[in-house]
C-alpha positions in Angstrom: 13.0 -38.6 -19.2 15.1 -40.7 -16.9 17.0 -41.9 -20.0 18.0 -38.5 -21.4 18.9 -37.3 -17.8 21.2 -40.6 -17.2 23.1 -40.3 -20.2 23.6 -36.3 -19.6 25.3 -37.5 -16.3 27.7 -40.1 -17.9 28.8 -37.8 -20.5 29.4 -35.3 -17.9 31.6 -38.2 -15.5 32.9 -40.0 -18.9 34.1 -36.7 -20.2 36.0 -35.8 -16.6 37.2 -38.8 -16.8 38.6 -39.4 -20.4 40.6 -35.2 -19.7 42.0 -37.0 -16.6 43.4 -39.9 -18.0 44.6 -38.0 -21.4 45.9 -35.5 -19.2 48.2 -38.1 -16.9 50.5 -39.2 -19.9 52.0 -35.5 -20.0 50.8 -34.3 -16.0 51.7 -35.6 -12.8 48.9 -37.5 -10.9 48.8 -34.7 -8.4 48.5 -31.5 -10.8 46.1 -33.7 -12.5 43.8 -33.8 -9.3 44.5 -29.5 -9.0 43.1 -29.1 -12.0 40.4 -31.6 -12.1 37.7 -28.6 -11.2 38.5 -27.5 -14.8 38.0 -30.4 -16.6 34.3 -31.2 -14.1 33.4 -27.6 -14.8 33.1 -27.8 -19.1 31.5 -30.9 -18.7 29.0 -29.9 -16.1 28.2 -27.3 -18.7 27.7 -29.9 -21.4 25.5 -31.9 -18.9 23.3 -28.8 -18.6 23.5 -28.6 -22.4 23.0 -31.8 -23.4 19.5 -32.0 -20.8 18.1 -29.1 -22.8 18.7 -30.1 -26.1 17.0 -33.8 -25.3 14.2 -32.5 -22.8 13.7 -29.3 -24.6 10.3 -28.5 -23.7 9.6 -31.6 -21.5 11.4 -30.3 -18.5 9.8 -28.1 -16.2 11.8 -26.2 -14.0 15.7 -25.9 -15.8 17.4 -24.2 -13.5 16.8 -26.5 -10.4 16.8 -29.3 -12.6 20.1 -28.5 -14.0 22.0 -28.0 -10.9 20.5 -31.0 -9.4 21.7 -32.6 -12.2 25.2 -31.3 -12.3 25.9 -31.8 -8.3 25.3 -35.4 -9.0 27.5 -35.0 -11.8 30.3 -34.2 -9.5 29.5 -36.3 -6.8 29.8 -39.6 -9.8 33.0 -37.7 -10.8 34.3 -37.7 -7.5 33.4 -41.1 -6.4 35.2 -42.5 -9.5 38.1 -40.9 -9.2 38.5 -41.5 -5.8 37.9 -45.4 -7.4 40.2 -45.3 -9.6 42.5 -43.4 -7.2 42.2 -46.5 -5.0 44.4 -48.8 -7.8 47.4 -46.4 -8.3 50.7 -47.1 -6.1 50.6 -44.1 -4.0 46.7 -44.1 -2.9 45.3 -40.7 -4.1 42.1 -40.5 -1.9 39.9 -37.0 -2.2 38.5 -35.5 0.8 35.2 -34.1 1.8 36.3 -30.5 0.4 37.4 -32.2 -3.1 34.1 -33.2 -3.2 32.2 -30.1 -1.9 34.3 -28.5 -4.9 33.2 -30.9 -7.3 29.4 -31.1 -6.4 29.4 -26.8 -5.9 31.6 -26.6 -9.7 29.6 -29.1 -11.4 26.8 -27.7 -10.5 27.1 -23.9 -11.2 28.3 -25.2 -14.6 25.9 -27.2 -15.6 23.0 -24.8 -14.7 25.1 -22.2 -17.2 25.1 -24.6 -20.1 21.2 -25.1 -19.3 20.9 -21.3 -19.6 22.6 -21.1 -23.0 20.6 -24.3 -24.5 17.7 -22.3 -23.4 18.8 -19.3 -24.7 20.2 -21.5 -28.6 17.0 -23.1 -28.7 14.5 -20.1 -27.9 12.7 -22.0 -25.1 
């Protein structure tokens, strides 16, 4: 179970991450980080997604589960970012709201995308 629930978070922070940098060929790094949220929030909801679909009936309790799940999802986002924000030229470091905003979005999503999985697979 551990496994399944690792890889659902580093699909959710590799996905965040992989918008970001597509995004910063075309965006300037400081639209990039207003629209960040959007990019945490789909793939909160495929972290949600994804733990259904491998735990299916394993899993106990979904919804806590899932929003556990995606709040850690946002905090990994956030703590990369602010990694990778470290390198740049101009230091782009997040604050404690960008990362209220991350854990809160993240989370939210990813319990909806555990709703829908439960409601696709019939569980």
């Amino acid at each position: 179970m551990t496994i399944a629930t690792l890889k659902s978070i580093f699909i959710g922070v590799g996905g965040s991450l992989i918008l970001a940098v597509f995004c910063s060929t075309f965006i300037a790094t400081d639209k990039i980080l207003f629209i960040l949220p959007l990019f945490i929030a789909f793939n909160g909801a495929m972290t949600g997604y994804r733990l259904v679909e491998v735990l299916k009936t394993r899993i106990t309790n979904i919804p806590v589960f899932s929003f556990v799940l995606g709040v850690g999802t946002g905090a990994l986002t956030f703590a990369a970012v602010n990694f990778a924000g470290s390198f740049m030229r101009e230091a782009v470091l997040l604050n404690i709201y960008d990362l209220i905003i991350y854990m809160v979005v993240s989370g939210i999503t990813s319990y909806l995308g555990a709703k829908l999985a439960v409601r696709y697979f019939n569980l």
